[in-house]
C-alpha positions as CSV (number, residue, x, y, z in Angstrom):
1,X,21.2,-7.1,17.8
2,X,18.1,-5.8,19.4
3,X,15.3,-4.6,17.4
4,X,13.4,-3.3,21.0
5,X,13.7,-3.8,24.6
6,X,10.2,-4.5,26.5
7,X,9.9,-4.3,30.5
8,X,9.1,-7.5,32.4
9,X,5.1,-6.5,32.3
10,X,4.8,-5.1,28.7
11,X,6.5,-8.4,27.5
12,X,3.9,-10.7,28.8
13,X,1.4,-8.6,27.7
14,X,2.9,-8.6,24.2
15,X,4.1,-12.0,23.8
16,X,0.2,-13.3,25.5
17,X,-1.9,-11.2,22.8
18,X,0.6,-11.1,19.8
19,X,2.2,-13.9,19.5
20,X,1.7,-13.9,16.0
21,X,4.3,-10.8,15.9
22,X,7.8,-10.8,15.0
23,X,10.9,-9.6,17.4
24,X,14.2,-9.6,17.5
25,X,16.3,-11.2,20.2
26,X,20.1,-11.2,21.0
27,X,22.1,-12.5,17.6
28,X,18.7,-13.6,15.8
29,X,15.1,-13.3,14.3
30,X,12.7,-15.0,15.5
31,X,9.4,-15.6,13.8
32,X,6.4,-16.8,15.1
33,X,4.0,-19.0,13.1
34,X,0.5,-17.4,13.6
35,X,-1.5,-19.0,15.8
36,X,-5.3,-20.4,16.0
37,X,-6.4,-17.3,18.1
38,X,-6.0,-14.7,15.8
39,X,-5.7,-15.6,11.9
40,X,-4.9,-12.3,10.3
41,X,-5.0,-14.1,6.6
42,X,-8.4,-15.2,7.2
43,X,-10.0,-12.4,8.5
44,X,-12.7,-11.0,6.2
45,X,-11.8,-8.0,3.9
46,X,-13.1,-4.4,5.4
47,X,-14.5,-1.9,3.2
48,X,-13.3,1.9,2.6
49,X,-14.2,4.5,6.0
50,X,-16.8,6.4,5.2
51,X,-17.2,8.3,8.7
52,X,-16.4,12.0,8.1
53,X,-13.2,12.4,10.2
54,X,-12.6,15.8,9.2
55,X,-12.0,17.1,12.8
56,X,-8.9,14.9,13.2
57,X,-6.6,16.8,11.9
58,X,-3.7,14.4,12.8
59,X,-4.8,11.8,9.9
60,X,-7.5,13.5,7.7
61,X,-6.7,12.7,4.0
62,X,-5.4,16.1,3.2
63,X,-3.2,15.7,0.5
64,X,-4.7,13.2,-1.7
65,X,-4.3,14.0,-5.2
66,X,-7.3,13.7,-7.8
67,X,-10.5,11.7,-7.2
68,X,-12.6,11.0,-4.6
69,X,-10.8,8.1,-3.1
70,X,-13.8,6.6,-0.9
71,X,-16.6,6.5,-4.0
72,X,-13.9,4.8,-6.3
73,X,-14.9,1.1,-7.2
74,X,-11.3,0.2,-8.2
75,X,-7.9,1.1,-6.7
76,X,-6.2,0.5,-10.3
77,X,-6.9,0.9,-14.0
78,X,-4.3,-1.3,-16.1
79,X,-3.7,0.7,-19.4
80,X,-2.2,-1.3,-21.9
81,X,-1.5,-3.1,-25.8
82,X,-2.3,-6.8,-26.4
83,X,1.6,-7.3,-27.0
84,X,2.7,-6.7,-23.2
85,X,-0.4,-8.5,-21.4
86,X,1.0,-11.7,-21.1
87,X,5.0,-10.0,-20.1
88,X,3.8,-7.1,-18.1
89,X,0.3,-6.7,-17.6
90,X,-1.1,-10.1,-16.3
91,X,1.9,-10.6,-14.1
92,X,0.9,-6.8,-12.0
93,X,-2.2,-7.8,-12.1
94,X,-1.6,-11.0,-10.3
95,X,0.5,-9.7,-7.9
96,X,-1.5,-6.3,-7.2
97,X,-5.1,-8.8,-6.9
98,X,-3.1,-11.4,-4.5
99,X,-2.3,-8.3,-2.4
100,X,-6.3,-7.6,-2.0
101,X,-6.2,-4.7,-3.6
102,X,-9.1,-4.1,-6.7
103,X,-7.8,-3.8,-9.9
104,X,-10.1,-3.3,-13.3
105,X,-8.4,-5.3,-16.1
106,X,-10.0,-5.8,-19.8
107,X,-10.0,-9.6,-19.3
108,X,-11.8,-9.6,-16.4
109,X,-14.6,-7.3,-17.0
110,X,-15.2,-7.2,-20.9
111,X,-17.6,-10.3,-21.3
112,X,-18.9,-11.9,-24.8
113,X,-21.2,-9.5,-26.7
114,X,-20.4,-6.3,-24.1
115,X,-19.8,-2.5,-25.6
116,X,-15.8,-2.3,-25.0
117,X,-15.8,1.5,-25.1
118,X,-18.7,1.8,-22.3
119,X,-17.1,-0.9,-20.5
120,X,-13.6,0.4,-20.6
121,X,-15.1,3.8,-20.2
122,X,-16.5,2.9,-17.0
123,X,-14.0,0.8,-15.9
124,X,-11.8,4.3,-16.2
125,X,-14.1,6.4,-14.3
126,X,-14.7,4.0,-11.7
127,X,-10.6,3.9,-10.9
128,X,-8.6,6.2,-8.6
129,X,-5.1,5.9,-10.5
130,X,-4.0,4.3,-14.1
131,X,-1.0,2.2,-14.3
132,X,-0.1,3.0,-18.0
133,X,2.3,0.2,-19.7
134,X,3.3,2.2,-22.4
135,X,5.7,0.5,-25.4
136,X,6.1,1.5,-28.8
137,X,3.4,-0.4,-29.6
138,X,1.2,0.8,-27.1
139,X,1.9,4.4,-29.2
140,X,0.6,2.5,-32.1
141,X,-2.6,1.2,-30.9
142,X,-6.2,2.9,-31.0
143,X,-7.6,1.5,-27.9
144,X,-4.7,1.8,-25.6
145,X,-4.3,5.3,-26.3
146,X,-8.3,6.0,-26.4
147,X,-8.4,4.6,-22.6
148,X,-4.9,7.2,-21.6
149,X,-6.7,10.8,-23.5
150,X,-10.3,9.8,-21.5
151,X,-8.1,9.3,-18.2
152,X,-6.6,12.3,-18.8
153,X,-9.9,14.2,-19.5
154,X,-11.7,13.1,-16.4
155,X,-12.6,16.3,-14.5
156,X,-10.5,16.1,-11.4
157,X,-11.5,19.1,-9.8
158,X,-8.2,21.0,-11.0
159,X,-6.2,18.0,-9.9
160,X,-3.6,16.1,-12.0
161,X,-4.7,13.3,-13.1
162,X,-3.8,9.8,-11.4
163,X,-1.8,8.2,-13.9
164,X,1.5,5.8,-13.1
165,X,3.5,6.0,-16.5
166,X,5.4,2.3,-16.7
167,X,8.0,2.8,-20.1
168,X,8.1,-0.5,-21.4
169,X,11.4,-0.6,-23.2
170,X,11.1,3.3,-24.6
171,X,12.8,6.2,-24.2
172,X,11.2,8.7,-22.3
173,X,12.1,10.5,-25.3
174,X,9.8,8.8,-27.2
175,X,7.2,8.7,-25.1
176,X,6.6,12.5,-24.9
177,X,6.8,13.3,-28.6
178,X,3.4,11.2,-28.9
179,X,2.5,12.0,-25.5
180,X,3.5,15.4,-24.2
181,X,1.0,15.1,-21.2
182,X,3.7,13.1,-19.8
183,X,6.3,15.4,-19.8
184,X,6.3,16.4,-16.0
185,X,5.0,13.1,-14.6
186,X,7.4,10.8,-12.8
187,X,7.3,7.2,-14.4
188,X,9.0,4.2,-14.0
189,X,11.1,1.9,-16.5
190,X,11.0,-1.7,-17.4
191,X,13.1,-2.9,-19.7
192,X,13.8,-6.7,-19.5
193,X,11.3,-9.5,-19.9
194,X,12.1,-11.3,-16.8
195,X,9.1,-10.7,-14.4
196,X,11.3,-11.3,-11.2
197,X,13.9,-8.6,-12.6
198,X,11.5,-6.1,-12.3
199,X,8.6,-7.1,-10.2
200,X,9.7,-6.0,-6.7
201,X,10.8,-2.8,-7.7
202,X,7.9,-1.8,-9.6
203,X,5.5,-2.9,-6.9
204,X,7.3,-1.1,-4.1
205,X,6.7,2.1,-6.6
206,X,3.1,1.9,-6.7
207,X,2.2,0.4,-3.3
208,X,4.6,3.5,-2.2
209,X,2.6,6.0,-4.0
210,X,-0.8,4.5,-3.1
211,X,0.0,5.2,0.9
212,X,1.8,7.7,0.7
213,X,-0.9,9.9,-1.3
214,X,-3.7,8.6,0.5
215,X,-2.2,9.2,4.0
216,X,-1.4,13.2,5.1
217,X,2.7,14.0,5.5
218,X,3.0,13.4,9.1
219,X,6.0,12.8,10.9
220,X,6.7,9.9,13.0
221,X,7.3,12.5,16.3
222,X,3.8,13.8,15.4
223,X,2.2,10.5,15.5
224,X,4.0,9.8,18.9
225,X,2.5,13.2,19.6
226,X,-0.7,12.4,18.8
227,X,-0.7,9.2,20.5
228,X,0.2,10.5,23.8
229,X,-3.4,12.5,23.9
230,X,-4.8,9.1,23.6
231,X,-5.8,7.6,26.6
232,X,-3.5,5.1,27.6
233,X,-3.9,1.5,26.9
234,X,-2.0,-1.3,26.0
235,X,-2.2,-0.9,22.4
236,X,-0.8,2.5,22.6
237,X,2.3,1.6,24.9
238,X,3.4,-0.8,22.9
239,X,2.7,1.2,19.7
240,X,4.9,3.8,21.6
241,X,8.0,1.1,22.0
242,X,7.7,-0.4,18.6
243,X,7.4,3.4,16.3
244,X,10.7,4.8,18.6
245,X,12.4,1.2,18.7
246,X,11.9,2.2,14.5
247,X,13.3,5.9,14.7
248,X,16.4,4.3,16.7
249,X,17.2,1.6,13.8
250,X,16.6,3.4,10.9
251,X,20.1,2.5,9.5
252,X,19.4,-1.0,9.6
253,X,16.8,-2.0,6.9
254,X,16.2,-5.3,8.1
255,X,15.6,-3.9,12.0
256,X,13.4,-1.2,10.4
257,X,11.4,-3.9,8.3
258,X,10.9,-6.0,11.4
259,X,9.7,-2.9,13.4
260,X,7.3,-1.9,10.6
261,X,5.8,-5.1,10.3
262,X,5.0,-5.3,13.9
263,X,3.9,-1.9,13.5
264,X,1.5,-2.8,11.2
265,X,1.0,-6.4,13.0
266,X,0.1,-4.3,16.1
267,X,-2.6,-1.8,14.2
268,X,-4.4,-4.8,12.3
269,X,-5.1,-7.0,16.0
270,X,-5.8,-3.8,17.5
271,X,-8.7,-2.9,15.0
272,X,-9.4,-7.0,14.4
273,X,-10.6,-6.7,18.3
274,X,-12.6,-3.9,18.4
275,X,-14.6,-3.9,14.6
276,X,-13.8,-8.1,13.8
277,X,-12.7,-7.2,10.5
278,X,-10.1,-4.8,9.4
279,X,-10.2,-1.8,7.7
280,X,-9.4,-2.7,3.9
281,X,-6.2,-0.6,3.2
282,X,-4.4,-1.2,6.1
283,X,-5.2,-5.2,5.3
284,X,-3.5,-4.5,1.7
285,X,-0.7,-2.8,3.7
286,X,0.0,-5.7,6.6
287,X,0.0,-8.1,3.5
288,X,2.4,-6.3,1.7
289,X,4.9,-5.6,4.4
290,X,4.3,-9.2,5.7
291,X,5.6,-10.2,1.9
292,X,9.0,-8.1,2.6
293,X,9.3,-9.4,6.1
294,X,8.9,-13.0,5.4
295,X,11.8,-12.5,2.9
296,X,13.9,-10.9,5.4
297,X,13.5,-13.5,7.8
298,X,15.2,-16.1,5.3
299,X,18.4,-14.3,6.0
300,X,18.7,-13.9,2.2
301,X,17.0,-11.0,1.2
302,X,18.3,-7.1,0.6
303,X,15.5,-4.8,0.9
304,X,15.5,-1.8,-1.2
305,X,15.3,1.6,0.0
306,X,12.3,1.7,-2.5
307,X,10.8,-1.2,-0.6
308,X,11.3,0.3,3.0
309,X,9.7,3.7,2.0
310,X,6.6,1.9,1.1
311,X,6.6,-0.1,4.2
312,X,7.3,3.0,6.0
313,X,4.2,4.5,4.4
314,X,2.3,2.0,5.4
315,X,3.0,1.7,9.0
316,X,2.3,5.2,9.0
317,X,-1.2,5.0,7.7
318,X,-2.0,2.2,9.8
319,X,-0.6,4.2,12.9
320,X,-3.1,6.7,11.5
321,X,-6.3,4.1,11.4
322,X,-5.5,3.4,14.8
323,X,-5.6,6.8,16.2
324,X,-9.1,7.4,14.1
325,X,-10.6,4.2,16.0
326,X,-9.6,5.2,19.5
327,X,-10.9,8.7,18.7
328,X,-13.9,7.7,17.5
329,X,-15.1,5.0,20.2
330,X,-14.3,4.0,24.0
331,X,-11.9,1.5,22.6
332,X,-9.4,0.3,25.6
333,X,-7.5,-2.9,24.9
């Protein structure tokens, strides 16, 4: 099975700067280790764009919801009770933290002698979405709920507020007799205490959401579009292979996952080159789709359609960066 077919020139010039890159050849995967030359993991984290790319209408941040996503100190906001910290809580903490992004969590910002409500209060204001783990006894508890009604206050500039409702074995029923704000909000459901039974899928929710609000509804044609204003380059021709080699697979979740990742592969070297560190999100998004992809390679692993959407989103916005740099500099690879 082929995941994408390169001419004799483009696949020397592929295979010489990224050979770090998965592909697919006849009747297997083959993965590269990363070399010397170009160590993604330990490049140095970017921080948020603040250039004002409001002419590029092709991947201005239109249609994110709520706060302003560049001035936000935190990505995430874990609301929570003391009885799911150690089942829940810590263990999305973890994993969200080991994926780089920034995630406010009472443990690691309430010191000895601090005032929890200012604290916590900041903590909330300072956070572009809140990951609510809500349980019965969440409904019970003073502080859980205090940190839920401020988030919900928060002017937002007639947005909805950012909140990710997680029911921690509750009904939805009873949820939205204590909390009727939640009525209309699309939330998620955990109810087993095995981390790894619900890890993956709650994950793929959130780092779906997170790209997929902070990047505008663009099609994959459009990209390819937009691209093809670009001047051409390396960069963009093989950009050009990999995002239709993707369109042509899209049955096939373990193609499309190896086509995203080098999607997203190809987006992070490109922008490694030309700034020497990457921008921060789309570092977030390479690890995360790096994560599914590594999986995939075992030969094991059955990606969810959950899991793909995310990765999609991802490739997406990181096709989006990309365009943003070359439009905004000489850049020729």
């Amino acid at each position: 099975m082929n995941a994408f077919l390169l001419s004799d020139c483009v696949i020397k010039i592929f295979l010489a700067k990224y050979r770090n890159l998965a592909y697919v050849e006849v009747g297997r995967i083959s993965y590269p280790q990363p070399t010397s030359a170009i160590n993604i993991r330990g490049a140095r984290l970017g921080k948020l764009p603040t250039k004002d790319n409001s002419e590029l209408s092709c991947v201005k941040d239109t249609n994110a919801r709520g706060r302003n996503r560049v001035q936000m100190s935190y990505d995430f906001f874990i609301n929570h009770c003391r009885t799911e910290k150690s089942s829940c809580a810590i263990p999305l903490y973890t994993h969200l933290k080991s994926l780089g992004f920034s995630v406010w969590f009472d443990i690691s910002f309430i010191c000895f002698g601090d005032d929890i409500f200012k604290t916590i209060e900041e903590g909330i204001r300072q956070s572009k979405w809140c990951i609510s783990i809500i349980s019965k006894d969440f409904l019970l508890s003073h502080w859980p709920m205090k940190e839920l009604d401020i988030f919900f206050n928060i002017d937002t500039n007639g947005d909805e507020a950012n909140i990710l409702p997680i029911y921690y074995k509750i009904s939805k029923e009873e949820v939205c007799a204590s909390l009727p704000q939640l009525t209309n909000i699309a939330f998620e459901v955990i109810d087993e205490d095995i981390v790894d039974s619900w890890i993956d899928h709650i994950l793929s929710r959130i780092i779906g959401n997170f790209f997929a609000k902070s990047t505008p509804e663009i099609s994959w044609e459009e990209l390819l579009s937009a691209l093809k204003c670009e001047s051409k380059n390396q960069c963009i021709d093989i950009l050009h292979i990999l995002i239709n080699q993707f369109l042509l697979n899209l049955k096939n979740r373990v193609l499309s996952i190896v086509n995203l990742y080098n999607i997203t592969g190809i987006c992070m070297l490109s922008q490694l080159e030309h700034e020497n560190e990457p921008n921060r999100e789309m570092r977030i998004g390479f690890n995360y789709v790096q994560k599914i992809a590594s999986r995939v390679f075992l030969g094991s692993y059955k990606v969810s359609i959950y899991e793909l959407e995310s990765a999609e989103a991802i490739a997406r916005s990181s096709v989006c960066s990309v365009i943003n740099l070359i439009k905004n500099s000489n850049y020729v690879t």
